[in-house]
N, C-alpha and C positions, 0 to 999 in steps of 0.2 A: 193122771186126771182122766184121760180117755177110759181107764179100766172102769171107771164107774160112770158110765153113759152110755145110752145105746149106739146105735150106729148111727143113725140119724144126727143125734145131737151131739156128738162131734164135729159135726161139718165145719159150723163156723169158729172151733177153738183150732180147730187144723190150719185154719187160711191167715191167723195173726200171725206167725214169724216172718210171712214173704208178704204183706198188703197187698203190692203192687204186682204179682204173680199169683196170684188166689187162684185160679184155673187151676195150675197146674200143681201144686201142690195138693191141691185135692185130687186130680189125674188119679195118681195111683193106690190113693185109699178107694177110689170108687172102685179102681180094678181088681183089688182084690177080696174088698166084702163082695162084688159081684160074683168072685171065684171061693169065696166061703155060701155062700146062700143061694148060690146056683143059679143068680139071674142071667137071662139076656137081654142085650140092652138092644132095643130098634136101631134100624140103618139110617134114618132120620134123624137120630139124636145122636150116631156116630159123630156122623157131620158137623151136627151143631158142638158138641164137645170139641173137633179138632179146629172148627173157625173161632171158638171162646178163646181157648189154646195159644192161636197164632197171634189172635188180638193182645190179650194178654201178653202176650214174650214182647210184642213190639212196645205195648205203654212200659213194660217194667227195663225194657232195653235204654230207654229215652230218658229215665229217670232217670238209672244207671249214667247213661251217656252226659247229660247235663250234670250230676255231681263231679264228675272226670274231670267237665270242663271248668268246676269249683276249682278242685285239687291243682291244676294246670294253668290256672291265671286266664282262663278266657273266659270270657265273662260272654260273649257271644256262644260257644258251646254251650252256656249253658240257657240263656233262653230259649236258643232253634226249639232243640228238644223239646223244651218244658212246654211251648205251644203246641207243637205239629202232634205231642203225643192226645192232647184235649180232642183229637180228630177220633181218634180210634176207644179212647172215654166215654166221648159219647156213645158211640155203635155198643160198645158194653152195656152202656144204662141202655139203651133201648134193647137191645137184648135180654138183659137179666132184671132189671129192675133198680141194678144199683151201680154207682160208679165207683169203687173201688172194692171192697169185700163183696163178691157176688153172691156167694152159696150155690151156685148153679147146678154144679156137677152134683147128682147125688144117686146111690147105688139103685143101679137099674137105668141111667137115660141122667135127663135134664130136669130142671126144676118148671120148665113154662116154656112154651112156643115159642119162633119170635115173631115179630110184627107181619103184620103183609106187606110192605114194602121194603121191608128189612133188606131184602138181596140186591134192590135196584140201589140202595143209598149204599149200604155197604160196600160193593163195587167201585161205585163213582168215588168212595173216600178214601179205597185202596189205591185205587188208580193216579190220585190225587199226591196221597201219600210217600205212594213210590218214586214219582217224580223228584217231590219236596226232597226225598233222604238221600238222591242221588248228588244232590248241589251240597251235602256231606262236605263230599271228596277232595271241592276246589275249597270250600273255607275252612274244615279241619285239619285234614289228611294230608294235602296240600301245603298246609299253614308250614313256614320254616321254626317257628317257634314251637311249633308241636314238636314235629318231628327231631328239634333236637334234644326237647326234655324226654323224649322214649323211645328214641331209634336206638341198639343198641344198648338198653340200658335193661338192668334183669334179664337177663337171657337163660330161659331154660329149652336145656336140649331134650330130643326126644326121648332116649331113656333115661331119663330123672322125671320126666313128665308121666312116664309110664310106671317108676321106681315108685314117686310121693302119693301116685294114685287121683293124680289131678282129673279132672272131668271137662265137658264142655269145652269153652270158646279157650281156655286155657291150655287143656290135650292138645285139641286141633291148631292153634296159633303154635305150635312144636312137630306138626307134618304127622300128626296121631289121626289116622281119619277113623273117627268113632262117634258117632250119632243113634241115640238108641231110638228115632224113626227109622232108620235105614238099617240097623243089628234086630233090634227087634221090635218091629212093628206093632202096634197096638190100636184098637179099634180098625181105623176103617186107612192108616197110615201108610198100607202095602199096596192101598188102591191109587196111592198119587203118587208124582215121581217129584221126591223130595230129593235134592242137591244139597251134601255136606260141604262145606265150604272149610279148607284147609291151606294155613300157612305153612312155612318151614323156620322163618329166621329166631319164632321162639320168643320175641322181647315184647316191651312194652309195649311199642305200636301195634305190631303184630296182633297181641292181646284186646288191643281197642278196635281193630278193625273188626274184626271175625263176628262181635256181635252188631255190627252195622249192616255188614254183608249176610247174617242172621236175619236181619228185617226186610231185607229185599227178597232173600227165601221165604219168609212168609206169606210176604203179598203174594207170591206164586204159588201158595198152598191154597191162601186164601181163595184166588180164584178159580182152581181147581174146584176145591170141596163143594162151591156155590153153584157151579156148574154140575157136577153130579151128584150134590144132597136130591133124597128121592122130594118130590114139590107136595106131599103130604105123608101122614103117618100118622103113628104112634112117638112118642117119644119119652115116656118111662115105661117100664113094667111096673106096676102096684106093687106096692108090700103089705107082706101083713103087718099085724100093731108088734113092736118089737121081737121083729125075727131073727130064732137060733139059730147059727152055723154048727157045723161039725164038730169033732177034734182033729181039727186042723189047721196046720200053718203054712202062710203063704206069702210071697214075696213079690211086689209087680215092682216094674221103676218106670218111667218118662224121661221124656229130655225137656228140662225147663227151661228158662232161659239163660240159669248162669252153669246147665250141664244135666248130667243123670244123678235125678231124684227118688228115693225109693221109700219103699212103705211096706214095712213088716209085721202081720197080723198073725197073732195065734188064737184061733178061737179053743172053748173049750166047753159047746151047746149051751149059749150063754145068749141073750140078749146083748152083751158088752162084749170085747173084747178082752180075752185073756191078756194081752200083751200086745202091743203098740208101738213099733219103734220107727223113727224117720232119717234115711241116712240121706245126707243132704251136701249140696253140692259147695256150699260156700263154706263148710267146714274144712270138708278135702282140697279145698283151691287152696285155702288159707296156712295149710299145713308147706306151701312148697315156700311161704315168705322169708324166711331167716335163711334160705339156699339163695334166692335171690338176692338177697342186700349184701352178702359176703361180697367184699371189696367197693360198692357201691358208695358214692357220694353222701351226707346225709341229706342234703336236698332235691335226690332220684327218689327219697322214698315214696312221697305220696305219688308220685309216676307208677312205682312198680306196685305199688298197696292197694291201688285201684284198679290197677288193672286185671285182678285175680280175678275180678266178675262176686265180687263179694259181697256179701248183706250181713251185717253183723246179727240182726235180729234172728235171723233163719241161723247163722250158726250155733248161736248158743240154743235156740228152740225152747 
């Protein structure tokens, strides 16, 4: 489908298999038409890309998180979430224009400014936020009934996590410390001091934490980035009306929020892309499930089946 569309109109068929992580799934398709067409992108709209980013992983983390608490019988796990994430929904509509599919990211920069008071409510929501997610701890994590549907239960070690090719909060919940903000850095990510957050025990809880303690890393990115986005700019470079790339193929990835997301372009001086491929993180999580269930209960499965950090949409693409 992408081979016959230009770059532009792509954007918004790109961001349907993940809704609720649309930043970043486009992340590294803008990285690498920006590396076929030779754009650069302004420091001002670095910024604003890695705060959409953070925004984004925390609503997609919360959705994530309240299904879990579907799968798990707490019915409290799952509204926390589903409220406190409306906090950070907004700050995207007011951002981008829309509350779920943004189109934001587009090669060269961002689609639109954000508000002028953007950074003082932003702030005070993160601030807000971080608090809310920290009372997590005492009502889920905490919880005896949690902890006995997933303590111990799916346990992958770290080389089988490194064998199956797992990624994200998956790797890392196995003592894999691998974050591709901290391996490799992209836009303006080298300029903040981003914290991977890494289990050892490998299991289902382990799995569920990792993107919680995900979301407390971001509000610290978040106030970073706000603190040194330059307070004016530029933030696209213009293109021309469907512009040729090279013959050339190129490769970027991101860390989205269920792990490393990639986007493989071959152009071939075309207005479209030659070749279009997205290797994605809830297909690779999903590959480690049938090691996990071996000898398992049948009533751990949706413990371990959730906790892969998985989107069935995005996998199949």
């Amino acid at each position: 489908m992408a081979e016959y569309r230009n770059y532009i109109l792509n954007i918004p068929h790109l961001e349907r298999p993940i809704i609720h992580d649309s930043c970043n799934i486009l992340y590294p398709y803008c990285l690498a038409v920006e590396e076929i067409l030779g754009l650069e992108v302004p420091e001002r709209a670095k910024y604003m890309r890695v705060i959409a980013s953070e925004l984004n992983r925390c609503v997609y983390t919360q959705y994530w998180l309240g299904i879990y608490g579907i799968f798990l019988g707490h019915s409290t796990m799952f509204m926390w979430p589903m409220g406190d994430r409306e906090l950070f929904i907004d700050l995207l509509e007011k951002m981008t224009g829309a509350r779920v599919t943004h189109s934001y990211f587009v090669p060269g920069g961002v689609r639109n400014d954000i508000p002028a008071n953007f950074e003082d409510v932003c702030l005070r929501q993160v601030n807000y936020f971080e608090k809310r997610i920290k009372e997590y701890a005492d009502i889920f994590y905490d919880n005896p009934i949690l902890i006995h549907r997933t303590e111990k239960t799916g346990i992958l070690s770290r080389e089988d996590a490194i064998r199956l090719g797992t990624t994200g909060s998956v790797l890392r919940a196995s003592g894999v410390d691998f974050d591709v903000r901290k391996k490799e850095p992209y836009d303006v990510y080298e300029e903040l001091d981003v914290h991977s957050n890494v289990l050892k025990e490998g299991d289902s809880l382990a799995r569920s934490k990792i993107p919680w303690l995900d979301m407390l890393e971001s509000c610290n990115i978040i106030r970073q980035a706000l603190e040194k986005m330059p307070k004016s700019g530029s933030i696209r470079q213009k293109l021309k009306p469907n512009p040729r790339g090279g013959d050339v193929s190129v490769y970027k990835r991101v860390e989205s929020g269920r792990g490393s997301l990639g986007c493989y372009i071959v152009s071939k001086n075309k207005p479209e892309p030659y070749r279009l491929k997205l290797s994605v993180p809830s297909f690779r999580n999903l590959i480690a499930l049938p090691y996990l269930l071996k000898g398992e209960k049948l009533g751990n499965m949706p413990a371990v089946y959730w906790s892969l950090n998985y989107w069935p949409v995005e996998a199949d693409r």
